[in-house]
Structure formats: C-alpha cells, structure tokens
N, C-alpha and C positions, 0 to 999 in steps of 0.2 A: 688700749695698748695692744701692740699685736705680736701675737704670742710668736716663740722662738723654738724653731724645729732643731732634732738633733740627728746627724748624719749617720749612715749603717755602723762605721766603726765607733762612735759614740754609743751607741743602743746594745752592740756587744759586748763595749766593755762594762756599761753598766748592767746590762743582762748576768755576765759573767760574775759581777763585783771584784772584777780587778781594774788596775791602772792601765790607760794605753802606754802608758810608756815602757820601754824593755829595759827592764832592772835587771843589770849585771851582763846584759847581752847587747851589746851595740852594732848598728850593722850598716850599710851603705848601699843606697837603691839604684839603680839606673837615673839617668834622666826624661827615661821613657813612663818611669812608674812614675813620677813627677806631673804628669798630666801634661807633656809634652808631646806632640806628632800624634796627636788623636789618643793617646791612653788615657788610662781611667785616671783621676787623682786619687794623692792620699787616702783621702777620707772614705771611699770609696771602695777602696783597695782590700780584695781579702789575702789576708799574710797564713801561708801555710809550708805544712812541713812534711816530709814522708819517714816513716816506720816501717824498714823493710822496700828495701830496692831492689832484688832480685828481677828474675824475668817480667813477670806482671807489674812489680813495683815501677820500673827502670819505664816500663813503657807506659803505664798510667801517667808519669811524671814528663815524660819527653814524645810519648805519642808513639802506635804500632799496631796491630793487630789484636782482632778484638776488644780496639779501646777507642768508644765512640767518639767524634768529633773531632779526633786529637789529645794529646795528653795536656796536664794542667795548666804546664808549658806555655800553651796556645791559646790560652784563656786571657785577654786582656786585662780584666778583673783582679787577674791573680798573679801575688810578689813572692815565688819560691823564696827559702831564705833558709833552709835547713834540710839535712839528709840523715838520718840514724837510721843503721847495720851493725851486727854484730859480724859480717861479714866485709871485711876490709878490702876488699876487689869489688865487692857490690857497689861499698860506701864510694870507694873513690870515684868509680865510675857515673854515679849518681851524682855526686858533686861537681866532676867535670862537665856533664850533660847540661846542668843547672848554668852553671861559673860561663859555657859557652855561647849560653841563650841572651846570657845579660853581656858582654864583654867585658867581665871584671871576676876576680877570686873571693867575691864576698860570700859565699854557701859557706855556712857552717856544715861541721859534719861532727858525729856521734856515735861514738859505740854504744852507750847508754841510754836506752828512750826516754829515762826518766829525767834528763837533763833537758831534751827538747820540750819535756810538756812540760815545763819548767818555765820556760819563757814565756811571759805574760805581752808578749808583741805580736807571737804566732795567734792566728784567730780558726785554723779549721786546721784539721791531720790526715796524713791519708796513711792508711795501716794495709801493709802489704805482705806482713811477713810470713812463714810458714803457721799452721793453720793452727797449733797449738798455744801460740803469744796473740791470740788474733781478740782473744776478749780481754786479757791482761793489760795489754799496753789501751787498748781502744775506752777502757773503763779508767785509767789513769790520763788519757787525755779527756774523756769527759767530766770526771772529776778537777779538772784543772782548768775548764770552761770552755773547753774546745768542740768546736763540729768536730765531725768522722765522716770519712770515707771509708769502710772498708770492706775490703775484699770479700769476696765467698772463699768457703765456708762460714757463715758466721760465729760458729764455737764449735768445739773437740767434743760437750757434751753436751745432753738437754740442759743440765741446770745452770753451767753457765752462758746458756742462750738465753734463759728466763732472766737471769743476773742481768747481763745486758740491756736486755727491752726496762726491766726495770730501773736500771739506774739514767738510761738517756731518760727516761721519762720524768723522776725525781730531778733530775738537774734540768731538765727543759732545752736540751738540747738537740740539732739538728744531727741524724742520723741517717746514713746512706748504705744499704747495703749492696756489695759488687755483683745483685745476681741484674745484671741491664739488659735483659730478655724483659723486663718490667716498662723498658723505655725503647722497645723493636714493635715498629708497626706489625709486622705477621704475625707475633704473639699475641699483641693486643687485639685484631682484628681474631685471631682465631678464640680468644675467651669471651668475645662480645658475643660473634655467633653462637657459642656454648650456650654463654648466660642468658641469651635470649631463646632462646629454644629453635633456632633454626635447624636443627637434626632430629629433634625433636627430644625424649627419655631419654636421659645417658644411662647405656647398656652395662657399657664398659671404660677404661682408662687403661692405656697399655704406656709405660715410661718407659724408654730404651735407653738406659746407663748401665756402666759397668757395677761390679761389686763392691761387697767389704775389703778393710785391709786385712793385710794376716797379720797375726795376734804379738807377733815380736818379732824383731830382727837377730840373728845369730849369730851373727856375720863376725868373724874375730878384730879387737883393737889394734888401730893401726894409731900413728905416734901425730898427734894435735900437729895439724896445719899452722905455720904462722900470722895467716892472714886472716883466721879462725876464732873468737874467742867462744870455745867450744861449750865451757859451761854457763857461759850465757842463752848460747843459743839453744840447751837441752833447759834452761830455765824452769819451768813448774813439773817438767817431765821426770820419771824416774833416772837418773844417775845410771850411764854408760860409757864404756871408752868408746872415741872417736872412731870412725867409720866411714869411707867413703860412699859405703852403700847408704850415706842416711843422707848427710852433708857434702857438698851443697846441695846435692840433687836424690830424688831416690826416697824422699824421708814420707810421701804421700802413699807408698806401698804398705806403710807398717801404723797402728791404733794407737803407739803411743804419742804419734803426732798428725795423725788425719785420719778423718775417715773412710779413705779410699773412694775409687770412682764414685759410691756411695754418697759421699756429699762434696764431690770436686764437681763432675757434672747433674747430681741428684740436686744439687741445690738451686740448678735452674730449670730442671725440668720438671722435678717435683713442683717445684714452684710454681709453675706454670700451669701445672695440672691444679692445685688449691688456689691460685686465681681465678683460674675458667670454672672450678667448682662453686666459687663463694666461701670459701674456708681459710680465708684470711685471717681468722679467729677461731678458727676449731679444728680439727684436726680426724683422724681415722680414730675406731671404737674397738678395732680389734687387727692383728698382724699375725698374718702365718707364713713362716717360711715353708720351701718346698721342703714336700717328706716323701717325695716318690712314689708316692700313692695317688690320695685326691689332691693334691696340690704340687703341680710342677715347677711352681713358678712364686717369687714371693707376693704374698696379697696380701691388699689392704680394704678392710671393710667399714663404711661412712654409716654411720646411723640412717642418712638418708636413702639407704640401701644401693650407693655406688660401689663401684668394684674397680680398684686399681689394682694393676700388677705390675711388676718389672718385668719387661721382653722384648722382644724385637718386634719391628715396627718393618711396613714396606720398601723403605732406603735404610741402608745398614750405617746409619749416623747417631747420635745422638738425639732423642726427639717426642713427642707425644703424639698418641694416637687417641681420638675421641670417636669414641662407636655409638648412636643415639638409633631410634628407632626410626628415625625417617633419613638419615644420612650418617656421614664420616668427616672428621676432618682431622689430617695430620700435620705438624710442624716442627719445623725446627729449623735450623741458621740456614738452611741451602735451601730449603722448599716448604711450600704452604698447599697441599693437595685438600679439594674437598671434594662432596659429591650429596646432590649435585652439585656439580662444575660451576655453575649459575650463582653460588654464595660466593665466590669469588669476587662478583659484583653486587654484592651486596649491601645496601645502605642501611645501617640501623637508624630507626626511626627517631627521630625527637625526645618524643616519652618512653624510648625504651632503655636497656641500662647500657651506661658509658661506663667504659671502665677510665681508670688515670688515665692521662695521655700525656707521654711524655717525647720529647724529640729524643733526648739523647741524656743518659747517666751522670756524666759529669755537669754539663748544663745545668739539669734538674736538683743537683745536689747545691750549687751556686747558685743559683737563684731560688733556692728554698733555703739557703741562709740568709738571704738579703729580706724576703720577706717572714718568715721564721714560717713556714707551712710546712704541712708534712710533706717532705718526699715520698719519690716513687718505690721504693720497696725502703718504709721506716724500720726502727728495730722491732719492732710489734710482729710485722708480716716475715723479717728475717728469722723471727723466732720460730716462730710456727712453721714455716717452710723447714728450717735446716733439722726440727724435731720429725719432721715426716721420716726424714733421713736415716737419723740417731736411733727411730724405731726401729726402721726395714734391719739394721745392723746389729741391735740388741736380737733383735728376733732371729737372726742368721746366727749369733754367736750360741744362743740359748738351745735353737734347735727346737724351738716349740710356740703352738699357738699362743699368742699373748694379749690379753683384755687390757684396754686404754681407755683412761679418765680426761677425754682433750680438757674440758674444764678444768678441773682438780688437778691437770698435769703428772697424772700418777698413775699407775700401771694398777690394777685390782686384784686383790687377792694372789701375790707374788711378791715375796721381798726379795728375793736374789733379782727380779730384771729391775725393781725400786731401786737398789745400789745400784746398778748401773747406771742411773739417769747422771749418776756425776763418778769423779773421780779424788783423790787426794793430790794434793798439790806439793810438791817437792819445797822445801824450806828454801827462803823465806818467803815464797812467794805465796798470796794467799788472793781469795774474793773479798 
C-alpha cells in the first residue's frame, strides 16, 4: 500500500492539537492565495497575525527599514488575515496596509490580543509591541499553538526571558527572535573569524550601545487619548495617568517598560558579542559598573577570562569591537574593519567552525516553520543574549560589583540584585 504524506498545514494542526478550521472566525482570501498566478496554495499557506503595529510592527508587516527582504507582506507563503493594537491609529493603519496588498477589506483587527490567539486558523504571530507585553502576548500565542516572531527586546526582565525559552520549548514551538544581525553576513563573517582564532587570544570586547532607562517617568497626567485604550496598553505594568511622554512614543526612556538603549540596541550587539564568544548557553560570571576609580566603564567578566565592556568603538555607531592578540576586528550595520586587512578575504576552512547561516530573518523564521528546525536566534539564545543586558542594568541601578551563576541563572550571595531578576505583575495579568 503506499503510504499517505500529510501537507505543512496538516502537520501543524496536528502539531498544535487543534482543528484547521477557524471556529467562530470566518474569513476570505484572495484568489492569489488560492494557488493562482504562481502563489503558493492553501495547504501550504502559513496564516499569520501581528500583535503590535506601531513603527517596527507596521513595517515588519508591509516592509521598511531594517526589515530584511521585505515585510511579511511580500512573502508569497504568507496569508495576513489579522491586526491587534491597543492603539487605534496603529490598528487601522495596519489593517489598511494588509486590506491594500489583498484588494479586499477582509483583515480583521483587535484591540485585544487574546482574541487573535484565539483563532485556531492563524498558524504563526508576529509580536511587535512596546517591550513590556513582549513575553505576555508571545506566551499566550505559544500556548495557543502558534509560531512567534518577535521583536527585540526579548523580555522586561531575566525571568521572564527564562519563562519564555522555557515554555517555546515545552510546547515545541517555532521561535524567532527580532535581533536579525544573526542573519547579516558581516556579523556572521566577523564571529567565524573570532571563533576561529583568526586574531588570535581575545584581549578584549568593547560593545558600543547606549545606557539604562531612568528609574520612573514623572511627568504629570494628561486626559486618555481616544484612539488610546490606555489601561491596556500600561497592562502588567504599575498603574499611571496617561502621558504623552510614554504613549505612543517616548515609553523606551523609562524601566517600567524597557530597558533602555540597554537592551533596544544591547540586544544585538551584546548579542553578537556571545555569538562570536560561544556563549550561546552561558553567560558573564561577574558585572561591574563604573565607580570612577578602577573601572570607567561597565564590565563584564567570562570565566574564560574575556573582558567585555560598554564604550565607544572607532565609528561613533552602534557596534562591536574584538581585540585578540594578533589582530582586530569591528562591526556593525555600516562597516566590517579588520586588521590585518587580509581577513577580509578570508575563507574559513571546511573543518573549521561555521556559525548559522542565515540569508535573511523573516525567511529563516518561515522556512524553520515549514521544516520545524531551530531558527537563527531561538528563544534559548534570545535568552541569554537579552540577560547579558538585564545584568549590565541591575548592575548600573545597584551601583556595585555583582557575582553571576550563568548556569543556576542566579546572582550569589545578593538577594536584593536576586529580586531584581524579575518583577510583579499588575493584576490580572500573570506568567
């Protein structure tokens, strides 16, 4: 008898243990998503949704800057079909973007995220929102048997970055995290020559990002926007009147919803630096903020006797700097400097180490649902990257040198920076 294969939307709904069919949600596709004029068919087809439309959302979904290959949009593969904002100018805008690519008014749209993971016809989500709902909503679509895309930062604190890696992993879900320097060849090329010792001892690590947030906004209540639902949007966070200084813009300045340059751009550059280190799975053993004496600068010290710091680098961007005993090499989105000059062209060998190689983030994230393989930055390496972070920032707020358990995920002999690794969550929202 010859056995009967069952197609990718088959394999995730049964993956998932839900029905393909969309119970209580009905909707109408083009006749492009139909498998007409070269598109992909139904079966085929992955149905997604976005959480969080704002600037980066809007353009992940319709394509812009900083968003490789084009937005999801552009993805043949892929049948938008849903928009949720608690931001009603985001929302519409995002549904019109969608409503225009199809020529027809079928995008749903959502104040509520928890209506769209709701929908057992959506198969993957992209979560965009400010950085404090970013493992909220992203653990209620994976609990609801959905891929993730989402954005950097990965979480507000250590523990629910650990929360995260953990539960994609218990539901066996496909997770992407938005730092896509993981899927840029000069990053790539510059942690291979690391990893291979083309500089030879690494001396040193210099990360050039900005700082922490400051500790609260003070700013006085101004009277709730209409287009606003404001205590949505302050969701697990402490309870404040509305403020222009936070909403819509403005809110990545202040701890109780990001953690500043810290992990806006820490999370790809750190990142990048625990690639090219090998510490995908481990992390720094000790963190000193500057104290105007022997340390000007925040450092971070690796068991393996590395020395990372935060500071300026040769081009005043954003970027890493690798110092080894027999060269240099710096990177970052405008330039890849080495020295010698001569690594530049250079071929790592066969038997030597290949890091991922990825073309492009969204790409990699759709074709690692299709075949269910780890993506190029899973929740595992999101973790660990955005706690590199979440240190540098405990350590700045403490004001003192701090002893770190990468394994055990615990700070040593310290309970005041131990509380910090998480926070309490504003009712009713919880982990």
């Amino acid at each position: 008898m010859k056995a009967r294969g069952i197609n990718r939307r088959q394999f995730l709904k049964q993956a998932a243990g839900t029905s393909a069919a969309a119970i209580g949600f009905p909707y109408l596709v083009a006749s492009s998503a139909m498998g007409n004029a070269g598109a992909v068919a139904p079966s085929n087809r992955i149905v997604m949704g976005a959480i969080g439309v704002g600037g980066q959302g809007t353009r992940h979904v319709g394509g812009g800057i900083w968003v490789q290959g084009g937005g999801f949009l552009s993805k043949p593969e892929v049948q938008f079909v849903a928009i949720c904002d608690v931001n009603a100018n985001n929302r519409n805008r995002g549904v019109g973007i969608v409503n225009k690519h199809y020529g027809n008014d079928n995008c749903a749209s959502y104040n509520d995220f928890r209506e769209l993971t709701a929908r057992s016809d959506i198969d993957a989500v992209l979560v965009a929102t400010p950085d404090h709902w970013h493992v909220l909503t992203s653990i209620a679509a994976v609990k609801a048997g959905k891929d993730v895309y989402c954005e950097k930062p990965m979480s507000l604190t250590i523990r629910q970055a650990r929360e995260m890696a953990d539960t994609v992993k218990r539901y066996g879900r496909i997770f992407q995290t938005g730092t896509q320097q993981r899927s840029w060849r000069e990053f790539r090329v510059a942690g291979e020559l690391v990893r291979n010792g083309y500089i030879g001892d690494i001396k040193s690590i210099t990360v050039n990002v900005g700082g922490p947030p400051a500790w609260s906004c003070n700013a006085p209540g101004e009277p709730e926007p209409e287009w606003l639902d404001w205590n949505m949007w302050l969701g697990p966070t402490p309870w404040r009147t509305y403020t222009s200084k936070i909403a819509p813009g403005g809110w990545m300045g202040y701890r109780d919803y990001s953690g500043g340059e810290m992990t806006n751009w820490g999370a790809h550059m750190f990142d990048t630096a625990q690639w090219a280190m090998g510490m995908d799975e481990s992390g720094p053993v000790e963190i000193i903020p500057p104290d105007g004496k022997d340390y000007k600068v925040l450092t971070y010290k690796y068991a393996n006797g590395t020395i990372m710091t935060r500071g300026p680098i040769s081009k005043n961007v954003p970027g890493v700097l690798f110092t080894g005993t027999k060269g240099m090499i710096e990177v970052s989105r405008d330039h890849l400097i080495t020295k010698p000059e001569s690594l530049l062209r250079q071929q790592i060998g066969r038997d030597e180490i290949h890091l991922y190689e990825s073309i492009n983030h969204p790409d990699n994230f759709l074709q690692c649902i299709k075949t269910r393989k780890r993506p190029a930055s899973d929740a595992e390496v999101g973790c660990r990257s955005i706690t590199v972070c979440h240190l540098g920032n405990i350590a700045y707020w403490l004001k003192r040198p701090l002893k770190w358990d990468p394994e055990k995920e615990r700070f040593l002999n310290d309970p005041e920076a131990d509380k910090m690794r998480a926070r309490a969550l504003r009712a009713p929202w919880r982990l």
